[in-house]
Every structure is written in C-alpha cells, then in structure tokens.
KEFISE-198852 format. One line per field, with one value per residue (C-alpha): residue number from 1; residue in three letters; x, y, z. Coordinates in Angstrom, 1 decimal, always signed. Example, Ala and Ser with C-alpha at 12.3 -4.5 7.8 and 13.67 -1.06 7.14 Angstrom:
// KEFISE-198852
nr: 1,2
rest: ALA,SER
px: +12.3,+13.7
py: -4.5,-1.1
pz: +7.8,+7.1
***
This chain:
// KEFISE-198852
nr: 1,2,3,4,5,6,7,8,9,10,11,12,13,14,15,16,17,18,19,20,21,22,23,24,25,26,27,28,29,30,31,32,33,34,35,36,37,38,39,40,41,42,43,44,45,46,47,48,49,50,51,52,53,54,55,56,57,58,59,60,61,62,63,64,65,66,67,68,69,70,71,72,73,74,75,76,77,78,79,80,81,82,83,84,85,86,87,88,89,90,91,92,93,94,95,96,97,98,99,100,101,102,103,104,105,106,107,108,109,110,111,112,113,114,115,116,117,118,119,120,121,122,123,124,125,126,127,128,129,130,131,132,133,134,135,136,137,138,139,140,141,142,143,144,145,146,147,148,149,150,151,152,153,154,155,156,157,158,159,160
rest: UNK,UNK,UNK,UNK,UNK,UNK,UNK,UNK,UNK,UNK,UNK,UNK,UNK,UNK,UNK,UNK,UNK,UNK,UNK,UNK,UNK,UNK,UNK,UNK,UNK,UNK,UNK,UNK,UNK,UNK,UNK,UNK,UNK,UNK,UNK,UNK,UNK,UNK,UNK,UNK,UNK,UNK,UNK,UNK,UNK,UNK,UNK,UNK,UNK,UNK,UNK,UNK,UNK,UNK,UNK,UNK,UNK,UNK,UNK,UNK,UNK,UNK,UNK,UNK,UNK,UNK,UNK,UNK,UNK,UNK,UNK,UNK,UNK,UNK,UNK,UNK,UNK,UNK,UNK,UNK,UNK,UNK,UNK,UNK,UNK,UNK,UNK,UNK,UNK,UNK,UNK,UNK,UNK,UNK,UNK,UNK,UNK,UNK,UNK,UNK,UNK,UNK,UNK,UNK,UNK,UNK,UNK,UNK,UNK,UNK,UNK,UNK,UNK,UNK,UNK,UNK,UNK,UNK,UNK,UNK,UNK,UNK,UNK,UNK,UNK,UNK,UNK,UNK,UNK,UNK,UNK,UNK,UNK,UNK,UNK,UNK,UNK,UNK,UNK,UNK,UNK,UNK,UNK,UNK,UNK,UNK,UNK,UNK,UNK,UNK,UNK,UNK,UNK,UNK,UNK,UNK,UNK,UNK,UNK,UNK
px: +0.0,+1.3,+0.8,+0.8,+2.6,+2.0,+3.5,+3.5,+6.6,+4.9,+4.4,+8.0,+8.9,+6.8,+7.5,+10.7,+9.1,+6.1,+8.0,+10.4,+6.9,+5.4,+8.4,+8.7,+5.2,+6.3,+4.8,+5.3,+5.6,+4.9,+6.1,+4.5,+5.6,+8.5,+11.9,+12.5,+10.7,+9.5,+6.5,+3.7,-0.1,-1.4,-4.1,-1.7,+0.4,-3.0,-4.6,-1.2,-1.3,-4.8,-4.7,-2.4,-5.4,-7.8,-6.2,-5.3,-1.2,-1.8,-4.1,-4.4,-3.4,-1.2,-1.1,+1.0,+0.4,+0.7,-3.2,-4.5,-7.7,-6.5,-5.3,-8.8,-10.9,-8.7,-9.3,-12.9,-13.2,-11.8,-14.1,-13.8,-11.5,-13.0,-10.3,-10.1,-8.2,-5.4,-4.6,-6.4,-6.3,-9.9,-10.9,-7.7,-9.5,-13.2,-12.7,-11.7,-13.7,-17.0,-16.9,-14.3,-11.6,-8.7,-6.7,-5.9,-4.8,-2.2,-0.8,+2.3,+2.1,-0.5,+0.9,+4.1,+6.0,+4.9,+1.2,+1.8,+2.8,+0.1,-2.3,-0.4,-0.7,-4.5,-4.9,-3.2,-4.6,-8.2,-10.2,-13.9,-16.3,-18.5,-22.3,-25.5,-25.8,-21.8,-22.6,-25.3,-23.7,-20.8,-22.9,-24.4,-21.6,-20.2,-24.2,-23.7,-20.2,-22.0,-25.3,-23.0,-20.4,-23.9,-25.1,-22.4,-22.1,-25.5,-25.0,-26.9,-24.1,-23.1,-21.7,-24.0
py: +0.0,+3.6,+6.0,+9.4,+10.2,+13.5,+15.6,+18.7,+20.0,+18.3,+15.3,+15.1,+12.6,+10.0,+10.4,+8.5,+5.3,+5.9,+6.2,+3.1,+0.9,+2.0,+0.1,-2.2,-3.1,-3.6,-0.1,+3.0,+5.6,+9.6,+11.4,+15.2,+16.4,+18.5,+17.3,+20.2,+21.3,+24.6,+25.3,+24.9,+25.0,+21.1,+22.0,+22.8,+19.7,+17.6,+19.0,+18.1,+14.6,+13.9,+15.4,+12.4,+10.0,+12.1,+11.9,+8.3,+8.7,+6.9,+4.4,+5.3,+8.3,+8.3,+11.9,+12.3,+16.0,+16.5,+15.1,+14.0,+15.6,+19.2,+16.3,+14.6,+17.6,+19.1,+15.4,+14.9,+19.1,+17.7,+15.8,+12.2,+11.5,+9.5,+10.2,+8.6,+9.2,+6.6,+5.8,+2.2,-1.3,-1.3,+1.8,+1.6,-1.4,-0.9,+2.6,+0.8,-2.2,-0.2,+3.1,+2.9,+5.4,+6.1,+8.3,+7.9,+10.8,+9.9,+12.3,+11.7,+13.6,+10.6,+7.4,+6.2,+3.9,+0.7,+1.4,+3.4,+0.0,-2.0,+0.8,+1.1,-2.8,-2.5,+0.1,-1.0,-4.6,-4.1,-3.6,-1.9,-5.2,-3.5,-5.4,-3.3,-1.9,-0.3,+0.5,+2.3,+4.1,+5.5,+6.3,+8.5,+10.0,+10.7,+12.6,+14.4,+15.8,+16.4,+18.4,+20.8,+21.5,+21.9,+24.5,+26.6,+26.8,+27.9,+30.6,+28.8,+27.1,+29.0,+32.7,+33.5
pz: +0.0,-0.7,+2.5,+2.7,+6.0,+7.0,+10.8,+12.2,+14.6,+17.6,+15.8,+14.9,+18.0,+17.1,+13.3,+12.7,+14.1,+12.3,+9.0,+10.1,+11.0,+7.9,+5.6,+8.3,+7.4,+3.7,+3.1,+0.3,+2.5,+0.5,+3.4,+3.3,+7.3,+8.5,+9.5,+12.0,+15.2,+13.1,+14.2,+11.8,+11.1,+11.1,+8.8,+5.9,+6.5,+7.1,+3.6,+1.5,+3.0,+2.5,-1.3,-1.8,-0.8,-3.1,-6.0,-5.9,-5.2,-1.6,-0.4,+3.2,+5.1,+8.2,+10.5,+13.8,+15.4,+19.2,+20.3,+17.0,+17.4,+15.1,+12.5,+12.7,+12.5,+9.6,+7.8,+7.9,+6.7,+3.2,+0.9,+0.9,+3.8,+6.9,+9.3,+12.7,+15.4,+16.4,+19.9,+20.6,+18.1,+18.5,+16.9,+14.3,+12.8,+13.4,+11.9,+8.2,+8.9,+9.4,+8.5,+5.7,+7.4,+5.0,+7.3,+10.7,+13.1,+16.3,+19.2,+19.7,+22.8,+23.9,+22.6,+22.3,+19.8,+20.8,+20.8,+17.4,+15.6,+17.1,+16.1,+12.4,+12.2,+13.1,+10.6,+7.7,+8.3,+8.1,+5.4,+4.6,+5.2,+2.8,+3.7,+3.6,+6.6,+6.7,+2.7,+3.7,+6.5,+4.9,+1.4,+3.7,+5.2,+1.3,+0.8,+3.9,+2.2,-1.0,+1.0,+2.4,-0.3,-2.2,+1.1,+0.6,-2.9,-2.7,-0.1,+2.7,+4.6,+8.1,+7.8,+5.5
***
C-alpha cells in the first residue's frame, strides 16, 4: 500500500518510528511532514497529506500531530477522507472495517512507539467489510459531504 505520512513539529517525536513501522510493514511511504521542530499550522500539512489519498497517489493516510484531534478535525473538513483518530487497536480497525476510514490521526504527545505499531498494524490490516448496513452508512456519510459543499455553494451554509 502507498501511504501518505504526514506531521507537524509536535508530531515530529513519534515520526521516525512511524516512518520506520510504515516500511517495516512492507509499506510506500509519501512522506508530506517537516523534518525540523518549526512550528507549523497542522491544517496545511494535514490538507497536503490527504490530497495524496484524493487523488489516488496513496491508499491510506497516516497523521501524527501532538493530540490528533487538530489532525482529525482538519481530515474529515476535506471531501472524501473518513479520518479517525489513532490511539487504541480497536478503533484503528473498526474505523476501516466499518466506516471505511482512509486516514488515521495519532498524538504523539499521547501514545508512544509501541502502541503506534500495534495501532499502524490494526490500521493497515483491516479492510472496509462492505455489507448493507456499513454500505449504507458511509454512502451516507459521502451525501452528507456532498449536502453541504452543495449548502455553501448555494450561499446557505453558516456565515452567511
């Protein structure tokens, strides 16, 4: 599989490992984050990872920030990205199994390089089960994308 790895300065700890598990794994690895502790904003690293995913250069997404949850809400903001975020095996896998995540948010403030590879392993492993009732769900979280790019191209959306 080819993944998009993407990190922000406070991701930076954890992103050697990541980037090491990744290949370990048997993993491309498109690697979009800094290589310095420069401070950055997580949305622009987390948009020019997930564009990767989007256009079909990388399967799966891979984010590391400090908590995750900037990296997760800056995923799910771009069409056609299901991001989850990454600190447990159960949710890692359930999260592709069920409701077809392609990206996966970890703090690297939170977890630490042990838990990352189970969680990578979980990840990467699983695959959308795809019967009628997780179909379903996630066809309507792609309509719920759709409604609201459709909301603001219209002028309804909020702010207006």
């Amino acid at each position: 599989m080819r993944i998009a790895l993407g990190n922000d300065h406070a991701g930076l700890g954890l992103k050697e490992h990541v980037s090491r598990t990744l290949r370990e794994l048997g993993h491309d690895v498109i690697d979009r984050g800094l290589n310095s502790d420069a401070p950055v904003d997580f949305p622009d690293i987390t948009r020019a990872t997930c564009e990767l995913v989007r256009s079909g250069q990388a399967d799966r997404a891979v984010l590391v920030c400090g908590t995750g949850v900037g990296a997760v809400i800056a995923a799910n903001k771009i069409p056609g990205i299901r991001c989850g975020l990454g600190h447990d095996v159960y949710s890692a896998h359930q999260g592709v199994e069920h409701d077809d995540t392609n990206a996966i948010a970890m703090g690297a403030w939170l977890i630490g390089p042990a838990m990352a590879t189970e969680v990578l392993t979980a990840f990467l492993g699983a695959t959308f089960d795809n019967d009628a009732d997780t179909a379903r769900r996630v066809a309507k979280l792609r309509q719920m994308e759709l409604d609201a790019a459709a909301e603001l191209s219209s002028g309804e959306g909020a702010g207006s």
